[in-house]
C-alpha positions as CSV (number, residue, x, y, z in Angstrom):
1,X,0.0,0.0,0.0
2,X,1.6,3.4,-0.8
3,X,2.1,5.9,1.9
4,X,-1.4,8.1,2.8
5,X,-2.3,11.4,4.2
6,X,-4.1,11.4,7.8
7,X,-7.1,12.9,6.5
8,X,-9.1,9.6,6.6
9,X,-7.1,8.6,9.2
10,X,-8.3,11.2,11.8
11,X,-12.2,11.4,10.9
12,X,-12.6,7.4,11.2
13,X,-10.8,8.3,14.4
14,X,-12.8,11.2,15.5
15,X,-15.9,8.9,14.7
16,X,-14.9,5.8,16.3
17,X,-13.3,7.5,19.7
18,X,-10.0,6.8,19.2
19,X,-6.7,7.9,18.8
20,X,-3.8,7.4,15.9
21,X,-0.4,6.5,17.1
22,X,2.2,8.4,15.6
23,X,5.4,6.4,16.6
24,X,8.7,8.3,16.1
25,X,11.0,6.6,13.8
26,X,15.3,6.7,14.1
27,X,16.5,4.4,12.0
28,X,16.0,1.0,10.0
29,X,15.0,-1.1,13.2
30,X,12.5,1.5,14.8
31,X,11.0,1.8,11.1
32,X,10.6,-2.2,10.6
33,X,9.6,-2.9,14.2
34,X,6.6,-0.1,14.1
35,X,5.3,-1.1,10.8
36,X,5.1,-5.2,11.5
37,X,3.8,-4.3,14.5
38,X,0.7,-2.2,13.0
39,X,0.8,-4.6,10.9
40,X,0.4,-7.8,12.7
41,X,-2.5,-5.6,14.9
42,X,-4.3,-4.4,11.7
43,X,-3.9,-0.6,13.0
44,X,-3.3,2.4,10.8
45,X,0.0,4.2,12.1
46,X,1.9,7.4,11.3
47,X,5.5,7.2,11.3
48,X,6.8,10.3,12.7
49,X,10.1,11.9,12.0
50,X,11.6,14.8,13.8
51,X,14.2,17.4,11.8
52,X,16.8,15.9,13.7
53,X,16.2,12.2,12.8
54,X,15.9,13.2,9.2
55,X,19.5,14.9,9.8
56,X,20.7,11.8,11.3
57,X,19.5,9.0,8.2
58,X,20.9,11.4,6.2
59,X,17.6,13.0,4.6
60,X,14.0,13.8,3.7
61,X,14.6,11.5,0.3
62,X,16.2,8.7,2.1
63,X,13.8,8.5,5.0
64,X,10.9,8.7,2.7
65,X,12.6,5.9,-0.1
66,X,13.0,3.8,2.6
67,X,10.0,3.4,4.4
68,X,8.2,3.6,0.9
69,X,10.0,0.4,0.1
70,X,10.0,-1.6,3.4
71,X,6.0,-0.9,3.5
72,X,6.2,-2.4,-0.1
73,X,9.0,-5.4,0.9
74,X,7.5,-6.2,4.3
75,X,3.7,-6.3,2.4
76,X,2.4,-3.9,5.0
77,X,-1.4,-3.6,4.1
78,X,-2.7,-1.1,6.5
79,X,-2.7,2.9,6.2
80,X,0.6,4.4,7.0
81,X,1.5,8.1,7.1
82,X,5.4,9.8,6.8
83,X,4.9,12.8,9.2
84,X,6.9,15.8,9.9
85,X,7.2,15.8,13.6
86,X,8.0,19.1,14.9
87,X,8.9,20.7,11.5
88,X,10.4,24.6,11.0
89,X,8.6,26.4,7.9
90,X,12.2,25.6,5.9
91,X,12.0,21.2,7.1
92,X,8.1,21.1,6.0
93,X,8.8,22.4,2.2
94,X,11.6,19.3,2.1
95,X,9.8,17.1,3.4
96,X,6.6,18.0,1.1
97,X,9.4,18.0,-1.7
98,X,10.5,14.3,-0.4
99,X,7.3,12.8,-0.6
100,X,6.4,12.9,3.1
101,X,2.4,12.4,3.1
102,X,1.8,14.7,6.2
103,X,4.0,17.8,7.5
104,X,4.0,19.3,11.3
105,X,4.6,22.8,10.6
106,X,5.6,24.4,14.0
107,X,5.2,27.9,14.4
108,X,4.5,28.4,18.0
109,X,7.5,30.0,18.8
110,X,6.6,33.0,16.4
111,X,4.4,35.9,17.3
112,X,0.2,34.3,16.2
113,X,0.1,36.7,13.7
114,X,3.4,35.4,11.5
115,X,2.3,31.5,12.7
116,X,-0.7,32.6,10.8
117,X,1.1,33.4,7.7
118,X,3.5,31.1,7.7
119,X,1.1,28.1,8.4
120,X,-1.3,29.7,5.5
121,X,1.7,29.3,2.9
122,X,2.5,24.9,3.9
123,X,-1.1,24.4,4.1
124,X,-1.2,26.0,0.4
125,X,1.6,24.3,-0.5
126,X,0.5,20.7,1.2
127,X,-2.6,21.0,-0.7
128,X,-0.9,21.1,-4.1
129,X,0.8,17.8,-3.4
130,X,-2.5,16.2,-1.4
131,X,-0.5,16.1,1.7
132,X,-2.0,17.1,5.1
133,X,-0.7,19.5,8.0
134,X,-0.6,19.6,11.5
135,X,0.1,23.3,13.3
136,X,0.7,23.8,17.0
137,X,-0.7,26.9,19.3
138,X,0.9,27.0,22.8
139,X,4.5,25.2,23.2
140,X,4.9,22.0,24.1
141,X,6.8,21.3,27.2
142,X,10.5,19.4,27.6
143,X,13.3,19.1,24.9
144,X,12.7,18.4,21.1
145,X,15.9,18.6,19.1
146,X,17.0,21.1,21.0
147,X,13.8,23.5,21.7
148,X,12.7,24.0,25.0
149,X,9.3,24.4,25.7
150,X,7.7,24.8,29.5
151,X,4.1,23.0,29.0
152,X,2.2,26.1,28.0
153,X,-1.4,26.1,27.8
154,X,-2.9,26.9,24.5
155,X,-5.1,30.0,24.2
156,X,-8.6,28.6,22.6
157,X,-9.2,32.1,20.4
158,X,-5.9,31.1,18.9
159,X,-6.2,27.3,18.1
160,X,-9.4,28.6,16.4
161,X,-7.9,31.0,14.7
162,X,-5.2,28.5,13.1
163,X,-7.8,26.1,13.1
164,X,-9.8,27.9,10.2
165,X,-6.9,28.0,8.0
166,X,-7.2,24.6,6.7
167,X,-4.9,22.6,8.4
168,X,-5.9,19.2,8.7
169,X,-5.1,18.5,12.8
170,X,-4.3,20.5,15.5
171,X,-1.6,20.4,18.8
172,X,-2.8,22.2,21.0
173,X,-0.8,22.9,24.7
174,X,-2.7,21.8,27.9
175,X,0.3,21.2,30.3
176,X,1.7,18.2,28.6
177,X,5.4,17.8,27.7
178,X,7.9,16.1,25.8
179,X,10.0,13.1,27.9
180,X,9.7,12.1,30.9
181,X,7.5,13.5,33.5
182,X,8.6,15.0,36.5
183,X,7.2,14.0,39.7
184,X,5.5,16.9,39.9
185,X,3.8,17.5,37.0
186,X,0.3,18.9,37.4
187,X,-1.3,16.4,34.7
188,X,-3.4,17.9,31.9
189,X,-5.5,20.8,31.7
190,X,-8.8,18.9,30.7
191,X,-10.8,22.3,31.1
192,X,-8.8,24.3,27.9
193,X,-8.7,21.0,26.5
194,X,-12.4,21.0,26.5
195,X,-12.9,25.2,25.3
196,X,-10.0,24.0,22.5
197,X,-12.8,21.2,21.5
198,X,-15.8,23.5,21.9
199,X,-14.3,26.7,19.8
200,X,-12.6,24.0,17.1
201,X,-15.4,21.2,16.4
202,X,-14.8,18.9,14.4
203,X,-10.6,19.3,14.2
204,X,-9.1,16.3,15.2
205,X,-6.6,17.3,18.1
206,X,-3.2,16.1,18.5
207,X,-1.3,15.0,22.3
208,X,2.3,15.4,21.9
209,X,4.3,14.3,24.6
210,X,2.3,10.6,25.2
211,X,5.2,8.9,27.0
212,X,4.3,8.4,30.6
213,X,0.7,10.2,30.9
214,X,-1.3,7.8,32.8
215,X,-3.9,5.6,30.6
216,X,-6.9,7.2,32.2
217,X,-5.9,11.2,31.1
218,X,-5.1,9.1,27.6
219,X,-8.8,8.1,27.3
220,X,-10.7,11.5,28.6
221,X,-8.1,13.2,26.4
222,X,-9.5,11.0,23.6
223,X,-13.4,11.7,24.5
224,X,-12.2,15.4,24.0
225,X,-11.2,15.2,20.2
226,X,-7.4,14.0,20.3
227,X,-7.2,11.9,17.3
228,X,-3.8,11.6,17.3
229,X,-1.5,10.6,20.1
230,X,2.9,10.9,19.6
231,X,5.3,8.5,21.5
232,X,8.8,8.3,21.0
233,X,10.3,8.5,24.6
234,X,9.1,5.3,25.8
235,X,10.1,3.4,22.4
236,X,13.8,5.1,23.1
237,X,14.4,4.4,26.8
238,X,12.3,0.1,26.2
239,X,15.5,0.1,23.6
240,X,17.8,1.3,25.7
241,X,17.0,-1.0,28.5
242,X,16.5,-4.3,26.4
243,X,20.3,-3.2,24.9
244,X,21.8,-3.0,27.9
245,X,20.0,-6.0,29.4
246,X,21.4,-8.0,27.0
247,X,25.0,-6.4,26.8
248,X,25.2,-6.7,30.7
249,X,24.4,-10.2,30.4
250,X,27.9,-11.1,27.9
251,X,25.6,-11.8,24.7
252,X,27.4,-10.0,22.7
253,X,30.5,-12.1,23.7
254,X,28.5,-15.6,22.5
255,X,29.7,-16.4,19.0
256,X,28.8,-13.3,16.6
257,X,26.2,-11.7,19.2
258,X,28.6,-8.6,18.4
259,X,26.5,-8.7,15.0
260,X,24.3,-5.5,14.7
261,X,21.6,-7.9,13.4
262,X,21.7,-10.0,17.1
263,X,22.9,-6.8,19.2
264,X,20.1,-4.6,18.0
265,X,17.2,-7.4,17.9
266,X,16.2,-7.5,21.9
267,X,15.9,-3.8,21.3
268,X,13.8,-4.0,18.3
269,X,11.6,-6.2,19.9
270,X,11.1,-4.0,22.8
271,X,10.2,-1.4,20.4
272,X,7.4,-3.5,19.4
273,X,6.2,-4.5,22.5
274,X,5.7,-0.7,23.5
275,X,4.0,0.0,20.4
276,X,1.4,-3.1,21.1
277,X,1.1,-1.2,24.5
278,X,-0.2,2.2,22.8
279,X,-2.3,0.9,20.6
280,X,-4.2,-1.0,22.9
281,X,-4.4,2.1,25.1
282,X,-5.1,4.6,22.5
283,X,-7.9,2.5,20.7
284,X,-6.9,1.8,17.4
285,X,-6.2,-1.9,16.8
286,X,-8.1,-3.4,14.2
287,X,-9.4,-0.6,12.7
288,X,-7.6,-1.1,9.9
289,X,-9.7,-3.8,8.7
């Protein structure tokens, strides 16, 4: 199946309370585990890639050739996305150019008035190459490739302003961040949440930072219009762990468990099992079929 927008994705979504995972991707292993997963759970899934990844697999045309052909090699039969995650106005024009199927265009760090503009020219542009967009009002707390944001709580007059300009979904800050929560994080503001929902409608709402918020803020966060749900944190540190487990334990000193191909696999399938984890949670297995 060839890569698709989100469009369809988030109003069978919206309609069936439920959320999308969008699953950060890193490199080859993250890409193969997340798709065979969706797969094997008949889910649609968007693959996520931040500015930074597409830096580090050495480009838009790269990422985008290469999970175009592993969906085509691996037979992967349920709706996948290539998203922008947390793209500046400069990323989402490559990534469009690249073949990426949907595009975050972040502009919450400019004054509303140029995040206006700017989001009006990649939602033209998008359009052209039947490609959806995702803009963000109100930062998003914690670190993402380098930008800091405090968990800012969206102003509702604004997500309906960049609502109306036809972008396709919406982040929207309520207190949630990017990482790991602190112990004293004050959860999420289910009251703007709510106003965001009432002044926006029908837009399907995005929660960024999904790693660690308990499952039952997941599901009233999903009764309030998030269609979309991102996780990357948990997929990084259930690697990490699974790596190490298996370094600390000599495997990688037992005939060729030095191969990248053994090293990497406990990893992998952690990766997996975290994903099966979120899509039970957010709702969406076997709506695919």
């Amino acid at each position: 199946m060839p890569l698709v927008n989100v469009k369809d994705m988030m109003e069978k979504a919206r309609k069936g309370h439920y959320a999308v995972g969008a699953f950060n991707i890193n490199n080859l292993e993250w890409t193969k585990s997340i798709l065979q997963t969706a797969e094997e759970l008949k889910a649609p899934v968007i693959l996520g890639v931040s500015e930074g990844a597409n830096k580090y697999m050495t480009g838009y045309k790269v990422v985008a050739d290469m999970v175009k052909a592993m969906i085509e090699t691996l037979n992967i039969t349920v709706p996948v996305a290539l998203h922008l995650d947390h793209g500046t106005y400069e990323g989402a024009q490559k990534a469009l150019a690249a073949g990426y199927s949907s595009v975050m265009f972040d502009g919450s760090h400019y004054s509303i008035e140029e995040n206006v503009e700017k989001t009006k020219e990649i939602v033209a542009l998008a359009k052209k190459m039947h490609a959806t967009v995702e803009a963000e009002v109100g930062s998003i707390g914690g670190e993402e490739d380098g930008v800091t944001g405090r968990g800012e709580v969206a102003d509702p007059n604004q997500c309906k302003m960049i609502a109306d300009l036809g972008i396709d979904m919406l982040a929207a800050g309520i207190g949630n961040i990017h990482g790991q929560y602190p112990a004293n994080w004050q959860g999420l503001d289910f009251e703007t949440l709510a106003e965001i929902k009432k002044v926006c409608g029908d837009m399907p709402l995005v929660l960024h930072g999904g790693t660690g918020i308990p499952e039952h803020m997941i599901k009233k966060a999903i009764s309030l219009g998030v269609c979309k749900i991102n996780v990357n944190t948990e997929c990084q540190l259930a690697f990490a762990s699974a790596t190490r487990a298996y370094i600390e334990a000599g495997k990688d000193r037992e005939k060729k468990g030095f191969d990248p191909r053994k090293l990497l696999a406990p990893g992998a399938e952690a990766i997996k099992q975290t994903v099966r984890e979120k899509m039970e949670m957010f709702g969406c297995i076997g709506k695919a079929e």
